[in-house]
C-alpha positions as CSV (number, residue, x, y, z in Angstrom):
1,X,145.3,130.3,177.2
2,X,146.3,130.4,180.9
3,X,147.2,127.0,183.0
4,X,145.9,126.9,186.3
5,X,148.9,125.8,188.7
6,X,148.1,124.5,192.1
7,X,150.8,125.5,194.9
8,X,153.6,123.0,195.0
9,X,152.1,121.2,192.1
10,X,155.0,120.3,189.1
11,X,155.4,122.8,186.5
12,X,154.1,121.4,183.4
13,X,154.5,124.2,180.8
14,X,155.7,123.4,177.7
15,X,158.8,125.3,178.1
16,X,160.0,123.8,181.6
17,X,159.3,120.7,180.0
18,X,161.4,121.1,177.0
19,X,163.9,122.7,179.2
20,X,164.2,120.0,181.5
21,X,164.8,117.2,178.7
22,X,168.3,116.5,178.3
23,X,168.7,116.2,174.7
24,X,168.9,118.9,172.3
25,X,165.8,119.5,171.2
26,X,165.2,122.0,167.8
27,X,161.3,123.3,166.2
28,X,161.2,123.8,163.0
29,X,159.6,125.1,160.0
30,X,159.6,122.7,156.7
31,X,161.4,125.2,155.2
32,X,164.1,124.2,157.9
33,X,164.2,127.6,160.0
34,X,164.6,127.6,163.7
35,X,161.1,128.6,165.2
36,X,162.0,127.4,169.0
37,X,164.6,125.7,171.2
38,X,165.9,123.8,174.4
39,X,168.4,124.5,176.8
40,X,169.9,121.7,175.9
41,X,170.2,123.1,172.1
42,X,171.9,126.3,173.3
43,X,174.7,124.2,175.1
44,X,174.5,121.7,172.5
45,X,175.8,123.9,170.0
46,X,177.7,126.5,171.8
47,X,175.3,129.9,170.9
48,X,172.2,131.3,172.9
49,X,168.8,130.5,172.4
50,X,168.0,134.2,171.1
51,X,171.0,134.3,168.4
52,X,169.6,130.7,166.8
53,X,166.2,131.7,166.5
54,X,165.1,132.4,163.1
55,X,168.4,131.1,162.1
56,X,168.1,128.0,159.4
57,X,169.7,124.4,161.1
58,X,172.1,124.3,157.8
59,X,174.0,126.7,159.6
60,X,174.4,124.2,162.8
61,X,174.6,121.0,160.8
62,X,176.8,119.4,158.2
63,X,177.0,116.1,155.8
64,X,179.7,114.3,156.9
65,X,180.6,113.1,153.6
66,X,181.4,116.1,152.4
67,X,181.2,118.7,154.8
68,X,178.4,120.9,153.0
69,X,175.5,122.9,154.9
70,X,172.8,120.0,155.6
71,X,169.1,120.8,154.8
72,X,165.9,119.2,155.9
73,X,164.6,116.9,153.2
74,X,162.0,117.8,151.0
75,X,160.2,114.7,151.5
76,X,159.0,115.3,155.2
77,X,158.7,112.0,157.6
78,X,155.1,111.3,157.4
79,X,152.9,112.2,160.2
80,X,153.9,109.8,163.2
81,X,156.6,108.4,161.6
82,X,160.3,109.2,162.5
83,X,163.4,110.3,160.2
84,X,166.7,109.5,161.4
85,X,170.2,110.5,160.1
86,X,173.5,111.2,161.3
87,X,175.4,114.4,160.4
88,X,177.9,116.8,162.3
89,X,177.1,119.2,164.5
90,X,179.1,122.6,164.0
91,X,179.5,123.8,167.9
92,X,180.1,128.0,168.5
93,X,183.8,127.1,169.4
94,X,184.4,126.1,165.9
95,X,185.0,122.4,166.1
96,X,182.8,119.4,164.9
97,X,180.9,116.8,166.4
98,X,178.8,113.9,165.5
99,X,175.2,114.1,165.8
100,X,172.4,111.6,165.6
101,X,169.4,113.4,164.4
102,X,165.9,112.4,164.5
103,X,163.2,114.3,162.4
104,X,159.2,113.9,163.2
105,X,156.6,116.0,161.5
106,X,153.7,117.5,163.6
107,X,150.6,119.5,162.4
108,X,149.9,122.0,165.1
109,X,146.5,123.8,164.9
110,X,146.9,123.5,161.1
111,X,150.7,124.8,161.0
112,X,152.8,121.9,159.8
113,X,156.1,121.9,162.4
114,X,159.2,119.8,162.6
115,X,160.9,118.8,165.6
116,X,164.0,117.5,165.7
117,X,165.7,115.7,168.1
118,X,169.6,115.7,168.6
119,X,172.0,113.3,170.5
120,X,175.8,114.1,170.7
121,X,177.6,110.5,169.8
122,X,181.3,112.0,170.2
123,X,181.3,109.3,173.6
124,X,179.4,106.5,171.6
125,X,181.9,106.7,168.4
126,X,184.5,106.4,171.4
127,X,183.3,103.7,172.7
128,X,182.9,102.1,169.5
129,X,186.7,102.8,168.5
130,X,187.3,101.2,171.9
131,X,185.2,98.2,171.7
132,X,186.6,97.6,168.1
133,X,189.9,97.4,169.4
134,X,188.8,95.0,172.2
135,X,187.4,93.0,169.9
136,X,190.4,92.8,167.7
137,X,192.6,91.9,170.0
138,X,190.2,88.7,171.4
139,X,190.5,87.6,168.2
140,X,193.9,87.7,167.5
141,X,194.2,86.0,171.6
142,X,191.6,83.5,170.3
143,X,193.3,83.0,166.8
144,X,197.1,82.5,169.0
145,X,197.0,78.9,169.3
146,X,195.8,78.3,165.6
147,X,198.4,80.4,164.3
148,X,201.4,78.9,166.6
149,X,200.0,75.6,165.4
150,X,200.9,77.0,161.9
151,X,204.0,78.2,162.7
152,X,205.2,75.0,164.3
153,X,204.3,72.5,161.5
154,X,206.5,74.1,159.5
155,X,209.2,74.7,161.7
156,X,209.0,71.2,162.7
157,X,210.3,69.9,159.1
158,X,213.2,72.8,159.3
159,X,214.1,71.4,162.2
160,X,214.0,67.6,161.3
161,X,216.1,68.3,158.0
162,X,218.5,70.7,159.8
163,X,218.7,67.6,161.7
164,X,219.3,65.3,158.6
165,X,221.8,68.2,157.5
166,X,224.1,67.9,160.9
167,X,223.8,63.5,160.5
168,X,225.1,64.3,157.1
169,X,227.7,67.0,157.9
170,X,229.1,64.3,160.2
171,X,229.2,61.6,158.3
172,X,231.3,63.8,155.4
173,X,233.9,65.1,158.0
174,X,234.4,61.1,159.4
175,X,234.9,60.6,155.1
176,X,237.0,63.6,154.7
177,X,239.6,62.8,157.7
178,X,239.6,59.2,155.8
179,X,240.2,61.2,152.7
180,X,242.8,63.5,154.2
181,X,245.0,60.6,155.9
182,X,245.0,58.5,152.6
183,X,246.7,61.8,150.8
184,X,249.1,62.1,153.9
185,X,249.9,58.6,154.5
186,X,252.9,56.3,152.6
187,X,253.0,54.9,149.4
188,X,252.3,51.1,151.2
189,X,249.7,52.4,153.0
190,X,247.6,53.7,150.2
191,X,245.8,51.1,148.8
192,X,244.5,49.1,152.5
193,X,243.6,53.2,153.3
194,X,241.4,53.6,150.0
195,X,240.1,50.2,150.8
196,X,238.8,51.3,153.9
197,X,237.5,54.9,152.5
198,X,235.3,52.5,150.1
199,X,233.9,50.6,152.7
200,X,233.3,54.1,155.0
201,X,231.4,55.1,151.6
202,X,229.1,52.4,151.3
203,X,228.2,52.1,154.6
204,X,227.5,55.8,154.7
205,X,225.4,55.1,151.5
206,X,227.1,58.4,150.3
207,X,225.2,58.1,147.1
208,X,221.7,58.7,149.3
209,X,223.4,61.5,151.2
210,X,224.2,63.6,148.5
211,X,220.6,63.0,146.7
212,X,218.7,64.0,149.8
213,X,221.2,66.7,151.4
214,X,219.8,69.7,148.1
215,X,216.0,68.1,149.3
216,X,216.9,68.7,152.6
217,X,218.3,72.1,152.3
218,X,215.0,73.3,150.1
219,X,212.3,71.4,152.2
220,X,214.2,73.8,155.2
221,X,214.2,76.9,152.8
222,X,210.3,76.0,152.1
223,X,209.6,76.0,156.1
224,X,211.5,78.8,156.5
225,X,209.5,80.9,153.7
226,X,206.0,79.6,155.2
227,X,206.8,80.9,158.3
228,X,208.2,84.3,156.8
229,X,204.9,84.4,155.1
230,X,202.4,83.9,158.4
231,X,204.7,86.4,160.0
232,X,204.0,89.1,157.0
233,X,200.4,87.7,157.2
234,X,200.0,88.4,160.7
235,X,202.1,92.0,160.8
236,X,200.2,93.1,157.7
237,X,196.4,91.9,159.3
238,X,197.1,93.5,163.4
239,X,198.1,97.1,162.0
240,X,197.3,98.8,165.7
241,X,197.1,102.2,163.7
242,X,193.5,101.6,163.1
243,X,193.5,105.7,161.7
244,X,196.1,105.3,159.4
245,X,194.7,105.8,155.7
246,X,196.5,103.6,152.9
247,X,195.6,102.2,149.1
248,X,195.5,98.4,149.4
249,X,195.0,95.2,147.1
250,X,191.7,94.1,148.5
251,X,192.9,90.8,147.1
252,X,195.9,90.5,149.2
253,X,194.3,91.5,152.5
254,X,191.7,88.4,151.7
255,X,194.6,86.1,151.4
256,X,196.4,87.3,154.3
257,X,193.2,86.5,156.6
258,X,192.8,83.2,155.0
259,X,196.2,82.9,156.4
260,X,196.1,84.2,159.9
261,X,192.8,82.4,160.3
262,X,193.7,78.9,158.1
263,X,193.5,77.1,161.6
264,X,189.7,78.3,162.3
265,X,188.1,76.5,159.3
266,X,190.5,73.9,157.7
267,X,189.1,71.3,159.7
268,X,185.9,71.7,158.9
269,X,185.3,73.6,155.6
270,X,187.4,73.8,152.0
271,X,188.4,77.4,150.7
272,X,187.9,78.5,147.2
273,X,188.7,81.8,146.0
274,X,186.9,83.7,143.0
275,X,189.7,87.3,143.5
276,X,189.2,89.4,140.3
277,X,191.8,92.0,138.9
278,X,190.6,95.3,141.5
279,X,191.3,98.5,141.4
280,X,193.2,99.8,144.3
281,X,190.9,100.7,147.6
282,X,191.9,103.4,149.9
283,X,191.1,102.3,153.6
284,X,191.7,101.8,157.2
285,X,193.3,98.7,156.1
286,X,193.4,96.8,159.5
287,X,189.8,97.8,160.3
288,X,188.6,95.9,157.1
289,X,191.1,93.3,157.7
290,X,189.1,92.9,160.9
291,X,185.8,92.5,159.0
292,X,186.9,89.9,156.6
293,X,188.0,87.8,159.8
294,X,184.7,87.9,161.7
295,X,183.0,87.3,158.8
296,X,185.6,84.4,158.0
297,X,185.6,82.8,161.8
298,X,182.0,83.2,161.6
299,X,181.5,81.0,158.2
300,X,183.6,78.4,159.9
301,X,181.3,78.2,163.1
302,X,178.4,77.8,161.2
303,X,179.9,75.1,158.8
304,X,181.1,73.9,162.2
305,X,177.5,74.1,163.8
306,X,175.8,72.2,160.9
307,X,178.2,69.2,160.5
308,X,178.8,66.7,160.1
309,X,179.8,67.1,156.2
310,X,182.8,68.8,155.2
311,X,181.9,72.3,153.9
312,X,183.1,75.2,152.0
313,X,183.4,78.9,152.5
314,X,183.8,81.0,149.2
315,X,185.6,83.7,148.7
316,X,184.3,86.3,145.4
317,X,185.7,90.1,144.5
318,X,184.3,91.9,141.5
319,X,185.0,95.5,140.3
320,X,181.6,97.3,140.7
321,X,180.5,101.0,139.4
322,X,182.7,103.3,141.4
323,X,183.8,100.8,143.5
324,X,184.4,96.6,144.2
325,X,182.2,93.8,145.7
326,X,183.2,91.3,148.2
327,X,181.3,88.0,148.9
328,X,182.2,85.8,151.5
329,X,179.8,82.8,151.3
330,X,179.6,79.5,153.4
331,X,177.6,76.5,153.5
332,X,176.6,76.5,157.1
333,X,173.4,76.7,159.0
334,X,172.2,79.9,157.6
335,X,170.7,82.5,159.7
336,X,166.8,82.2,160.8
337,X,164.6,84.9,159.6
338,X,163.0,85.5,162.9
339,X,166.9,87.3,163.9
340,X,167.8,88.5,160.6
341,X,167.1,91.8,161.1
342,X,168.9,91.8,164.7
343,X,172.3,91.0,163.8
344,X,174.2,93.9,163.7
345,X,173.1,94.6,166.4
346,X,175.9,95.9,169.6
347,X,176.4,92.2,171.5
348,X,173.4,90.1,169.8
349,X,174.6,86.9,169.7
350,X,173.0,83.1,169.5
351,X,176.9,81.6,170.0
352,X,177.2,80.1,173.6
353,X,179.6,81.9,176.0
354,X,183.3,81.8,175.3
355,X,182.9,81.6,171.3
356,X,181.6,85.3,170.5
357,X,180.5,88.3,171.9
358,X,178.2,89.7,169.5
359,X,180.3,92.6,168.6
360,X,181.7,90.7,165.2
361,X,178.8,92.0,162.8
362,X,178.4,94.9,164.5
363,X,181.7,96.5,164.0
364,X,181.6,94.8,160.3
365,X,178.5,97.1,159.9
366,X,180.4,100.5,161.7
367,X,183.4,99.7,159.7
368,X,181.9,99.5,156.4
369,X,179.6,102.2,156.6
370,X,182.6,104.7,158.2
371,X,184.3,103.6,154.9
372,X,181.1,104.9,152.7
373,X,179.8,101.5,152.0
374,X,176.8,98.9,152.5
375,X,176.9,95.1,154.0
376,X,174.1,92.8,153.0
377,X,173.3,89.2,154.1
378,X,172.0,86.5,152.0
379,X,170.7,83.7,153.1
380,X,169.0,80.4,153.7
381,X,167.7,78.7,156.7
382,X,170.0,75.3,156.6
383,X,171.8,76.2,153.0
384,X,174.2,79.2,153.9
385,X,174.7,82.5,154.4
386,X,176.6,85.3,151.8
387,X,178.0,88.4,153.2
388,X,178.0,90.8,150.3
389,X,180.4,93.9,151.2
390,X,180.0,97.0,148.2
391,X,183.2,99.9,149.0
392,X,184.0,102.9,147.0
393,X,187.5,103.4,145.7
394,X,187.8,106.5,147.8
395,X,187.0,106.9,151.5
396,X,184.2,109.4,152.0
397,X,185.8,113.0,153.0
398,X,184.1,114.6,156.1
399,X,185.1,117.7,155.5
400,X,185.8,120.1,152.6
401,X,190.1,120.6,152.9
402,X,190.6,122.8,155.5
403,X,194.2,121.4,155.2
């Protein structure tokens, strides 16, 4: 078959037109051999077009859950209908990279063919990483006020008592000089002196001072511990080392953001918590910490939205098969069905300006998938909404110990 090409007229062979399509585009045969290629293949992964045909794509693709050779399924996307998956790319150079890969079957003068479609997301998962960050520091700028407000209550009663304290303290050094002159002073003088150190006593109502000076000095300690404690709360929840693995009390890390965030919903919603006995979770601890507080400012703006009544946000962990379960629930507005399936969505949001950016649920969803897991959403149109978080005890290892 020859096309006729009129002079000047675009080149529309199939090659040129493969060739000219920026993404990396691989044919295949449902056995998963390489039967034809871009340009944008060949750079994609680092080799020439004539070295990858016939070659099978597990040698240019990997699981990035464990690193093995990735295959094409044996179940075949349907006939207009599209497969996506992302894996990692092996490049010539030796290093990895993600890939999002898209898979559609074609039948071509009776030979069944698959092509498949490959985007390089190294600049998307940095952008992500960079978003996330963005995002966690707004919230921490937008939690600031809330959490000076609970830092000053409490340092408002250490400083009344510490107040009390000094009143007291100088009230015992006017008794003491009293008490020191009577011991120094002649034998005619002693008994107007103790007179007076009597009446210095009762006025000072020294019976009340020593009662109240141990409350004093514990209601101070108290303050001084809450504070200690939104400090640890607030340390342990913005860990900036968002790559740094560690094995965490789920439990802990919950309370924690019901700490740093106490000033987003106790106005408008009680707290009850359901925690179980958990195993140990190994994590990116302040990326989850991150989740739980979206999820948590969120259950406070819809409690918030609905109104007036007071609501309540629950809080539920369970040990699951090869892993835990987290359910944050609220009693808010829920979420309309015509959306549901739109928000996790990058910067979908129905929040006016200035209270969210849509990013919330959308890193919640990146952050629990990177850690192997799965968030659902339960919900009902004025009742509430339940955020059901599943994670494995063990993150997901991309590659098989190279060391």
């Amino acid at each position: 078959m020859s096309t006729t090409m009129e002079p000047g007229s675009p080149d529309l062979r199939p090659r040129a037109i493969l060739d000219a399509i920026p993404d990396a585009i691989v044919i295949l045969t449902p056995e998963g051999n390489i039967q034809g290629l871009n340009r944008a293949a060949e750079s994609f992964f680092g080799h020439p077009i004539e070295e990858l045909a016939g070659q099978e794509i597990s040698r240019l693709l990997v699981s990035p859950a464990d690193g093995r050779p990735w295959s094409l399924p044996a179940d075949l996307p349907a006939p207009g209908e599209c497969l996506g998956v992302e894996l990692e790319g092996l490049h010539g150079d030796g290093s990895r990279f993600p890939v999002e890969l898209r898979l559609k079957r074609l039948e071509v003068a009776g030979q069944t063919l698959v092509i498949a479609v490959l985007r390089d997301l190294t600049e998307r998962r940095q952008l992500e990483t960079q978003l996330q960050q963005a995002q966690k520091l707004e919230a921490i700028g937008q939690l600031a006020a809330g959490i000076a407000h609970e830092i000053n209550t409490p340092i408002q009663y250490v400083g009344d008592n510490l107040r009390a304290l000094k009143e007291y303290f100088d009230d015992l050094k006017r008794l003491t000089e009293e008490l020191q002159a009577c011991l120094e002073a002649p034998a005619e003088e002693v008994g107007p002196r103790r007179e007076a150190i009597r009446e210095l006593a009762a006025e000072l109502d020294l019976d009340f001072v020593m009662e109240d000076i141990p409350a004093a000095i514990e209601q101070g300690l108290e303050g001084i511990g809450r504070v200690a404690e939104i400090v640890r709360a607030m340390k342990d929840f913005s860990h900036m080392d968002s790559a740094r693995i560690s094995t965490i009390d789920l439990n802990r890390a919950l309370e924690n953001t019901l700490l740093v965030a106490r000033n987003e919903y106790k106005y408008v919603a009680d707290v009850e918590t359901d925690f179980a006995e958990l195993p140990a979770v190994e994590c990116h601890a302040s990326e989850l910490n991150q989740v739980f507080l979206n999820l948590l400012v969120n259950a406070a703006h819809a409690i918030a939205d609905k109104g007036p009544e007071r609501g309540r946000i629950t809080l539920r962990t369970r040990p699951v098969a090869d892993g835990v379960e987290i359910r944050i629930s609220d009693t808010g507005t829920g979420i309309p069905a015509s959306i549901l399936d739109r928000i996790f969505d990058p910067f979908f949001t129905t929040k006016e300006v200035g209270r969210g950016t849509g990013q919330g649920l959308a890193i919640a969803y990146q952050v629990i998938r990177k850690h192997g897991g799965r968030i659902e959403v339960e919900t009902e149109e004025g009742k509430g909404t339940t955020f059901v978080i599943r994670l494995p005890l063990k993150l997901p290892q991309p590659e098989n110990g190279d060391g």
